[in-house]
GUFIVO-631392 format. One record per residue (C-alpha): x, y, z; residue number from 0. Coordinates in Angstrom, 1 decimal, always signed. Layout:
BEGIN
@px X py Y pz Z n NUM $
...
***
This chain:
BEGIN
@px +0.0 py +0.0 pz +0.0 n 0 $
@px +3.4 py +2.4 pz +0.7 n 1 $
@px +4.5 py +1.8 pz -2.6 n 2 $
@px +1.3 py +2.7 pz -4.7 n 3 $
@px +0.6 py +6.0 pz -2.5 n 4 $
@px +4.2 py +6.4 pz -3.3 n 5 $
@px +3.7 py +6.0 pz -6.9 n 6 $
@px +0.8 py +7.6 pz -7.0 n 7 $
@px -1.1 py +3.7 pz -8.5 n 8 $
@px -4.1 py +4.4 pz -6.2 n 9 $
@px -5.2 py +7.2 pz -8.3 n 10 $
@px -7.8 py +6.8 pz -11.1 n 11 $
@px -7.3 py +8.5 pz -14.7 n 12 $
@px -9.5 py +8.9 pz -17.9 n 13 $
@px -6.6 py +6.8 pz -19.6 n 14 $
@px -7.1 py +3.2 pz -20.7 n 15 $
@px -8.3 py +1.0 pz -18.3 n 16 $
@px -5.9 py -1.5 pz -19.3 n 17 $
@px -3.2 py +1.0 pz -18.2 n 18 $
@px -3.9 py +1.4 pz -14.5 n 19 $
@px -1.9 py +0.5 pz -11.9 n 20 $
@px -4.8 py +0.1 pz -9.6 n 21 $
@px -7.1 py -2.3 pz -12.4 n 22 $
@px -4.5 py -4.3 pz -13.0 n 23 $
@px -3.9 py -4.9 pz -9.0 n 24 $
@px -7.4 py -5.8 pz -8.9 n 25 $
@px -6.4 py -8.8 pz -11.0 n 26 $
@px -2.8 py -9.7 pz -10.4 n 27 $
@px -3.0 py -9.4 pz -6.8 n 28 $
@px -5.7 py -12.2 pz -5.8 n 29 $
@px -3.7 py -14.0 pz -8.8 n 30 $
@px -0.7 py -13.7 pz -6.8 n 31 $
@px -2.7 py -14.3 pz -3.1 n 32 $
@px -4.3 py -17.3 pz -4.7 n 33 $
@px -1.2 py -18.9 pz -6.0 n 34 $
@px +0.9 py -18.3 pz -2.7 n 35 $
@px -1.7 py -19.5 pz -0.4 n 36 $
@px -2.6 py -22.6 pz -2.3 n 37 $
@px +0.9 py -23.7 pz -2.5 n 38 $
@px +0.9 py -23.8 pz +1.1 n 39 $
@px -2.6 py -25.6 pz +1.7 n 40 $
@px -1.4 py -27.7 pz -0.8 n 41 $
@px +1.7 py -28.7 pz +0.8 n 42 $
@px +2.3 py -32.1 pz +1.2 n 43 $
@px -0.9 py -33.4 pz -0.6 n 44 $
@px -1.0 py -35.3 pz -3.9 n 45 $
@px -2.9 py -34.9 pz -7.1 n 46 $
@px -6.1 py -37.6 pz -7.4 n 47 $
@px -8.3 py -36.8 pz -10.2 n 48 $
@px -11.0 py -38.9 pz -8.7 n 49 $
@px -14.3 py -37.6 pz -7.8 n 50 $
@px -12.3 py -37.4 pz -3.9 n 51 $
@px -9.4 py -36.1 pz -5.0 n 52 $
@px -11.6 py -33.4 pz -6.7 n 53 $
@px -13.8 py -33.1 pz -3.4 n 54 $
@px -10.4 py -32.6 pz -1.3 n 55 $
@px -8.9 py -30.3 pz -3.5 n 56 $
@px -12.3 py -28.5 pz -2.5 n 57 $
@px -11.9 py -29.1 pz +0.7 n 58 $
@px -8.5 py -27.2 pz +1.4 n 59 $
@px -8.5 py -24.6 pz -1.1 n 60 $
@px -11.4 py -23.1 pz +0.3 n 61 $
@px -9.5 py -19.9 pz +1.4 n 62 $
@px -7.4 py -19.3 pz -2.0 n 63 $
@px -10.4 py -19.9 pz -4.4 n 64 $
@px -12.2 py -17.3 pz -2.1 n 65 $
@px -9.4 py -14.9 pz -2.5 n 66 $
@px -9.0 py -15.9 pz -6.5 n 67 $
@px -12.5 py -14.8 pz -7.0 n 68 $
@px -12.4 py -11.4 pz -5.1 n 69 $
@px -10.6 py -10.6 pz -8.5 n 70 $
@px -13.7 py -10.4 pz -10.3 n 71 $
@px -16.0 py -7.6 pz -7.7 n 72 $
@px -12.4 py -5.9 pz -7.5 n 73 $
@px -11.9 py -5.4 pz -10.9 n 74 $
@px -15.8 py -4.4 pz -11.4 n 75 $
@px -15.5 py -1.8 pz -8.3 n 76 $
@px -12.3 py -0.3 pz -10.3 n 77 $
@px -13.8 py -0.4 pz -13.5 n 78 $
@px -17.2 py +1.0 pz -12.3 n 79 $
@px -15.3 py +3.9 pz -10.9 n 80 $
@px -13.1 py +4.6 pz -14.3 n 81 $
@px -16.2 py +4.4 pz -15.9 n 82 $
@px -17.5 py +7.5 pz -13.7 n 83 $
@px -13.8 py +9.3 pz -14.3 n 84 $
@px -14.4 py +8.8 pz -18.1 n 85 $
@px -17.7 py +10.0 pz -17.4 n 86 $
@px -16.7 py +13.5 pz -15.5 n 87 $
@px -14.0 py +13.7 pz -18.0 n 88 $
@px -16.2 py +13.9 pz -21.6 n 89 $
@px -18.8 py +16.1 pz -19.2 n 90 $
@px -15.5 py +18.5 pz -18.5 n 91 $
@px -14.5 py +18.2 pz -22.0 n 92 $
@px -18.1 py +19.3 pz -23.3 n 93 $
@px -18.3 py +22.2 pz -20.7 n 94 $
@px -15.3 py +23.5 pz -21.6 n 95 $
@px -15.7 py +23.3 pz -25.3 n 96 $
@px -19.3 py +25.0 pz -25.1 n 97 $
@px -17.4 py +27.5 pz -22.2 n 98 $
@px -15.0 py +28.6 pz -25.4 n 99 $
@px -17.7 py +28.5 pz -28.3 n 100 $
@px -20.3 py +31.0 pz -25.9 n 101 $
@px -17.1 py +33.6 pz -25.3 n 102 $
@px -16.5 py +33.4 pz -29.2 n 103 $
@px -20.1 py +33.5 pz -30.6 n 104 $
@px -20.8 py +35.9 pz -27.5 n 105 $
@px -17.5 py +38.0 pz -28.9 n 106 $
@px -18.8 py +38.0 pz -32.7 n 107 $
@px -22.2 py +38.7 pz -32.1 n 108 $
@px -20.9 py +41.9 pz -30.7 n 109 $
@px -18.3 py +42.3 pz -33.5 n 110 $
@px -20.7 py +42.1 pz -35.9 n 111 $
@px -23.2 py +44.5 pz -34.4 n 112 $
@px -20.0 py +47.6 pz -34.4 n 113 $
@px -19.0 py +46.4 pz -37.9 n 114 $
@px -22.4 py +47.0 pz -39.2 n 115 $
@px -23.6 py +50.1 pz -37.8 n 116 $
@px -21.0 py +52.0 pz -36.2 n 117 $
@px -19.2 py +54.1 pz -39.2 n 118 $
@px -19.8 py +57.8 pz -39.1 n 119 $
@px -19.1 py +59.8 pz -42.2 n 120 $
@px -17.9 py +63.3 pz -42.3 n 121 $
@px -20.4 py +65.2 pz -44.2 n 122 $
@px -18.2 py +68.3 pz -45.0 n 123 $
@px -14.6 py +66.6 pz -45.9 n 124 $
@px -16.2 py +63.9 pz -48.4 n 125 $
@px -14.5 py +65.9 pz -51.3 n 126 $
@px -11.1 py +65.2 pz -51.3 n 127 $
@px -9.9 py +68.5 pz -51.9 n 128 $
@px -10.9 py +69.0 pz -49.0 n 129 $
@px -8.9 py +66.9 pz -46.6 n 130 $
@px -5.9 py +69.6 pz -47.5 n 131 $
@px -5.1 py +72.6 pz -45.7 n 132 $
@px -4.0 py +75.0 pz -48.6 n 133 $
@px -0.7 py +77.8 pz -47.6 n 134 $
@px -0.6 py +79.3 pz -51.5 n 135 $
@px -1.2 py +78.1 pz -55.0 n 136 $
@px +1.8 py +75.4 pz -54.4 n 137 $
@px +2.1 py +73.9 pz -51.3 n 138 $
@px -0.5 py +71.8 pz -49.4 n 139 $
@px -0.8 py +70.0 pz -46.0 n 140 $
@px -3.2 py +67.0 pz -46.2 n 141 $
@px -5.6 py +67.0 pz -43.2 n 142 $
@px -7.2 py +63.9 pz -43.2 n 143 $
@px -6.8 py +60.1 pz -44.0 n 144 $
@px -10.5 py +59.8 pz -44.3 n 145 $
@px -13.4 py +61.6 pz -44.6 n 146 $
@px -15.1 py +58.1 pz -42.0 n 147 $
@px -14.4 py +57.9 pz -38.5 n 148 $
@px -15.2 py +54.5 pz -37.2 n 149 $
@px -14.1 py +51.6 pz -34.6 n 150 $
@px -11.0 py +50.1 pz -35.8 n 151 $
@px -10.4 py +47.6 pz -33.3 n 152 $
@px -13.6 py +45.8 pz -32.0 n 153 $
@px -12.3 py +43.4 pz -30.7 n 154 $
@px -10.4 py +45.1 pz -28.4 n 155 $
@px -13.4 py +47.4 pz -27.3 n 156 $
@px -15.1 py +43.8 pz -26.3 n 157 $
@px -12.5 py +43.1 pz -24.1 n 158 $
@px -12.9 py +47.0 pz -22.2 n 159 $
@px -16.4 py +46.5 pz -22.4 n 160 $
@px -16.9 py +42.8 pz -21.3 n 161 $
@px -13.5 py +42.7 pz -19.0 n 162 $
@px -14.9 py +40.1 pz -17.1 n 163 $
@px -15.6 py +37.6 pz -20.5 n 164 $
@px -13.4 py +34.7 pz -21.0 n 165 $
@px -13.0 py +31.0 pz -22.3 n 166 $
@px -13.4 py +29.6 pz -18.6 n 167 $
@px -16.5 py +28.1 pz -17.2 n 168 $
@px -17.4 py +30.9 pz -14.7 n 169 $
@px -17.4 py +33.7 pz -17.4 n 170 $
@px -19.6 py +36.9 pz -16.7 n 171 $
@px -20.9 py +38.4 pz -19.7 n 172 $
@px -22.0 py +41.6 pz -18.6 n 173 $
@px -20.7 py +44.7 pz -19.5 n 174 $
@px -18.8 py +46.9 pz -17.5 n 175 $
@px -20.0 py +49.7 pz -15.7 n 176 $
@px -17.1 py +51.4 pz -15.5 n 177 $
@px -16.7 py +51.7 pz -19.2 n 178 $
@px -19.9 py +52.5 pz -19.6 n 179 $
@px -19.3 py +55.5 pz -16.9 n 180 $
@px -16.0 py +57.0 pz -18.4 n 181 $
@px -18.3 py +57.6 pz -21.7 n 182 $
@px -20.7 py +59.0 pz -19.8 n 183 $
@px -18.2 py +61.4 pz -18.0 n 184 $
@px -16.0 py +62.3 pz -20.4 n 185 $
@px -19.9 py +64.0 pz -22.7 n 186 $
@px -20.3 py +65.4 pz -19.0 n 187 $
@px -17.2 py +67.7 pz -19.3 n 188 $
@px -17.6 py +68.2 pz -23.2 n 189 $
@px -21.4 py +68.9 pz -22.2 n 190 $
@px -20.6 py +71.6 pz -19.2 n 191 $
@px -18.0 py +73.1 pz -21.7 n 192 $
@px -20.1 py +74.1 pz -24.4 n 193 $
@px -22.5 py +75.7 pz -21.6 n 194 $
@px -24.0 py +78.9 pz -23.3 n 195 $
@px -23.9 py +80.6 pz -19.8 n 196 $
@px -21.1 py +82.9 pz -19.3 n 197 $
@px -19.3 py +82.6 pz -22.8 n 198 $
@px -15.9 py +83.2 pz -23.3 n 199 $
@px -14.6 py +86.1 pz -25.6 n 200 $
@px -11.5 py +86.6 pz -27.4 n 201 $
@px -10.4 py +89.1 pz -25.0 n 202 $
@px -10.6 py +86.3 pz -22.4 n 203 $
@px -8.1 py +84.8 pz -23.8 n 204 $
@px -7.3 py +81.9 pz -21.2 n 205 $
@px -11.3 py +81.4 pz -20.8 n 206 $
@px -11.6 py +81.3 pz -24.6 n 207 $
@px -8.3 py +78.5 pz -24.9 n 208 $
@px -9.2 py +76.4 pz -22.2 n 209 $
@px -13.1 py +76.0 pz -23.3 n 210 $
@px -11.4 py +75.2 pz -27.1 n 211 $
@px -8.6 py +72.8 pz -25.4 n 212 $
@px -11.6 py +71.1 pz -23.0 n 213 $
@px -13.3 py +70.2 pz -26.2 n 214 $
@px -10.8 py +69.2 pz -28.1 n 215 $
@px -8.8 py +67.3 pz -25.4 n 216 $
@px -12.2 py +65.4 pz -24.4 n 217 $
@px -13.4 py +65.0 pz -27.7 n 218 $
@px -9.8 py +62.8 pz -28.4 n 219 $
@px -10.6 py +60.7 pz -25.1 n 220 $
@px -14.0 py +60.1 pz -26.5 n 221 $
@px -12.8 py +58.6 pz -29.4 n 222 $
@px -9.6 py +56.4 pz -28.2 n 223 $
@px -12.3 py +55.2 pz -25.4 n 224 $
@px -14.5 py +53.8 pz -28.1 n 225 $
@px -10.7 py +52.2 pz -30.1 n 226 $
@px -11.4 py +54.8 pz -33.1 n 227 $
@px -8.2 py +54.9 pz -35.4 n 228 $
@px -6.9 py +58.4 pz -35.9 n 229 $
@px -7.9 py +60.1 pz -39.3 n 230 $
@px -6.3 py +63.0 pz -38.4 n 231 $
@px -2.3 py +63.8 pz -39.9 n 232 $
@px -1.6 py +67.1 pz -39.1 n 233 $
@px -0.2 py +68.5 pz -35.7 n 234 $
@px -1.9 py +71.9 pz -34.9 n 235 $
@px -1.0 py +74.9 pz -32.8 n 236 $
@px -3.7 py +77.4 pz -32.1 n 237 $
@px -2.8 py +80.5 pz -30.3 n 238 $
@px -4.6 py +84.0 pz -28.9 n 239 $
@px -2.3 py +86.3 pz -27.3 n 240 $
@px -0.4 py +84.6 pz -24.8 n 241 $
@px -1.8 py +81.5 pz -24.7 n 242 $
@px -1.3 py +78.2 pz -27.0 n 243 $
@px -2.9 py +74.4 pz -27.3 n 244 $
@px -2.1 py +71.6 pz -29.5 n 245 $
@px -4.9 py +69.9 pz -31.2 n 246 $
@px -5.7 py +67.9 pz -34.6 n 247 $
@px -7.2 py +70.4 pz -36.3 n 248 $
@px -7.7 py +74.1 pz -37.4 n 249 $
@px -10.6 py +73.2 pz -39.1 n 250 $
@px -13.7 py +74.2 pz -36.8 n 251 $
@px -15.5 py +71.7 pz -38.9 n 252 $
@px -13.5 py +69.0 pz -38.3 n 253 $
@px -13.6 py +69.6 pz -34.3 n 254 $
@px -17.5 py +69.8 pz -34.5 n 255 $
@px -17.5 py +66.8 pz -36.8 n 256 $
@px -15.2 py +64.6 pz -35.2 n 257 $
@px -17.1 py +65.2 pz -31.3 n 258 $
@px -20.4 py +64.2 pz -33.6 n 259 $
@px -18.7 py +60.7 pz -34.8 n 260 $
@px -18.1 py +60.2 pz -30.8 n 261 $
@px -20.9 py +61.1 pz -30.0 n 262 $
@px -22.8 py +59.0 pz -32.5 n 263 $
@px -20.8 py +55.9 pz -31.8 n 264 $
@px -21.1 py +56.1 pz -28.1 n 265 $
@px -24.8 py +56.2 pz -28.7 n 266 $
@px -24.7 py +53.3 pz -30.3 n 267 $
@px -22.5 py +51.2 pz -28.1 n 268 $
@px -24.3 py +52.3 pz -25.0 n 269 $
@px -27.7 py +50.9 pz -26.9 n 270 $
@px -26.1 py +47.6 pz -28.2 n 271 $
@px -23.7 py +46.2 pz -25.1 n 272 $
@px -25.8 py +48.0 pz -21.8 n 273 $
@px -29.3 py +48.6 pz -23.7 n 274 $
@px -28.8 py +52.2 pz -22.3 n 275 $
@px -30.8 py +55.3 pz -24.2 n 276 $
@px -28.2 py +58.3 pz -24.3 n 277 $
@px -29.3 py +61.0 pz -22.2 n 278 $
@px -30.4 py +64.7 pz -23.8 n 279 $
@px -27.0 py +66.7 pz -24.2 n 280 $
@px -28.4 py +69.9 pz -25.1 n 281 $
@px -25.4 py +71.8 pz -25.3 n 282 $
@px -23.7 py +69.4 pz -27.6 n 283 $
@px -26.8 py +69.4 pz -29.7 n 284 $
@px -26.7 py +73.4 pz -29.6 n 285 $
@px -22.8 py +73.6 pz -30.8 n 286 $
@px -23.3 py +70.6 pz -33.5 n 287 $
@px -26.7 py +71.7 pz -34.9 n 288 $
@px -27.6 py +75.3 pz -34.2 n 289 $
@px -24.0 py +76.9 pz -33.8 n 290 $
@px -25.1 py +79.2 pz -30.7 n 291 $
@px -21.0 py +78.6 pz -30.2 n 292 $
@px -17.9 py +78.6 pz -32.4 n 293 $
@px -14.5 py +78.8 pz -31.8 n 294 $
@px -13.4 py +79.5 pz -35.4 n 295 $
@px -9.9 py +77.8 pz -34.7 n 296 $
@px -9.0 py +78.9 pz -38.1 n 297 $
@px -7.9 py +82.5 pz -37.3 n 298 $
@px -5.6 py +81.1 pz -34.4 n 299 $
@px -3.8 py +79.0 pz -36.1 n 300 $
@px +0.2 py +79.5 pz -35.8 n 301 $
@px +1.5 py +75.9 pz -36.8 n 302 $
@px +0.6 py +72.6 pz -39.0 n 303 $
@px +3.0 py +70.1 pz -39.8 n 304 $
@px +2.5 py +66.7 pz -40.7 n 305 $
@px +1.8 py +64.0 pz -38.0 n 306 $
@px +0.3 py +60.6 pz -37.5 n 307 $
@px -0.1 py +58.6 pz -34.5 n 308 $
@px -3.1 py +56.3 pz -34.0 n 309 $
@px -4.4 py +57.7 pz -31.1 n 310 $
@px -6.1 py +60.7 pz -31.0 n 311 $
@px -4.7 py +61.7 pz -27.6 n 312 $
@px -1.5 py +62.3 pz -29.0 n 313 $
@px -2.3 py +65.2 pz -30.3 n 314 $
@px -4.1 py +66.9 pz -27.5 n 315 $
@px -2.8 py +68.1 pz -24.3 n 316 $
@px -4.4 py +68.1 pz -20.9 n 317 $
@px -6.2 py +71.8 pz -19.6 n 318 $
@px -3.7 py +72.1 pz -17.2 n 319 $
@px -1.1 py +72.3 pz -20.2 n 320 $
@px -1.8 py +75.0 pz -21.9 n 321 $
@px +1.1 py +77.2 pz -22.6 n 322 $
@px +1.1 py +80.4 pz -21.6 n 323 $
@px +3.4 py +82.2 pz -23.9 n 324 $
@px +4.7 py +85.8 pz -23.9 n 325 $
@px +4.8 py +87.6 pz -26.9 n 326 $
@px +8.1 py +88.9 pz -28.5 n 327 $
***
């Protein structure tokens, strides 16, 4: 008994039956028993295959045969209880195969929802001529990739929206909240921004920048939240008196149209992975459909050169990084 806990033979396995330590036991073992106790009740007796011989050999090999047929219950207890391993096993197997085809089909369905319906197209930069920012007659800074702002990388905005989705057999599908809340806060502070109560002039100057930087800052965030490829490639500088941010654009256009793409597709992810209807933003609306606000970014610009990065974000900076410069 040492030697199979040693060796680890008391332990069952889906494997063959054939190759367990603890079956084959079952059998070799009252085999063995039989042999070695027969040979001594045998001792000292002769072989008579007469009907008494046959009755004596009865007689004293009462104990052995016993022991030689234990072999046969043994070997039904083992195999009974490989049968139940086997059993768990395929049951394990199935789970776990069903485990990985739910998180797949559950990850495609949602795939295939954003591919279909979550592409927004920029209205005023379908022309190609367009997507260039013209200095004179000769030399031209292209603006844009695309005139379509859309998810790139589904799949990856599963995983930040179902974080808690996976192949294993205790996977939770439901979305989570604190995506769903960084959406929500991020049009918050885009929403308070473009408040129409106490508006900014040019000759407030740091008001003025930092409710154009607040925009355009969030508006980024908005977009790398929701895995939306960059379509911007120009670096921008906009600057009134003393004060300067970095943005994608000059184009007030582009600004209003690119917070209307977030703002479309956050809509729409909201309503396909929580089943949440976006709230009223009415001074969004206001700035993207009745233009009570503009910040004409044109007449500030001071610098464009061509960039590209991915993210959004890396063209932004944060409010607290506006540069306050002095004039020469």
């Amino acid at each position: 008994m040492v030697i199979f806990y040693y060796n680890d033979w008391l332990r069952l396995t889906h494997r063959n039956l054939l190759r367990q330590p603890l079956f084959v036991t079952s059998i070799v073992l009252p085999i063995y028993m039989f042999l070695m106790y027969g040979l001594w009740a045998w001792k000292d007796h002769s072989i008579n295959f007469t009907s008494d011989g046959f009755n004596h050999f009865l007689e004293i090999s009462k104990l052995p045969l016993i022991i030689l047929a234990s072999s046969v219950p043994l070997a039904a207890i083992v195999s009974n209880i490989h049968r139940t391993i086997q059993t768990e096993a395929q049951i394990n197997s199935s789970e776990t195969k069903n485990s990985i085809d739910r998180h797949f089909a559950h990850e495609k369905n949602f795939v295939d929802k954003i591919k279909e319906m979550t592409t927004f197209t920029m209205q005023n930069f379908v022309d190609e001529s367009t997507k260039y920012h013209i200095h004179n007659e000769e030399e031209k800074t292209k603006l844009l990739t695309s005139h379509e702002v859309k998810i790139s990388n589904p799949y990856l905005l599963y995983s930040n929206i179902y974080t808690k989705s996976n192949i294993s057999l205790n996977s939770d599908y439901s979305p989570d909240d604190e995506f769903k809340d960084r959406l929500l806060d991020i049009l918050d502070i885009i929403e308070n921004s473009l408040s129409l109560t106490d508006l900014p002039s040019h000759d407030d100057a740091l008001g003025f920048m930092t409710r154009l930087n607040t925009v355009s800052f969030n508006t980024a965030k908005l977009l790398d939240t929701l895995c939306v490829d960059c379509i911007s490639i120009a670096l921008v500088k906009l600057t009134l008196k003393e004060f300067t941010i970095k943005t994608f654009t000059h184009s007030e256009g582009i600004i209003g149209e690119s917070l209307e793409a977030g703002f479309y597709l956050t809509k729409k992810i909201l309503k396909i992975a929580y089943g949440v209807q976006l709230k009223e933003y009415i001074n969004i609306y206001n700035y993207l459909y009745i233009g009570d606000i503009r910040f004409i970014p044109e007449e500030l610009m001071t610098y464009i050169q061509p960039f590209y990065s991915p993210e959004w974000s890396a063209y932004v900076s944060e409010f607290t990084e506006i540069v306050s410069e002095k004039p020469e």
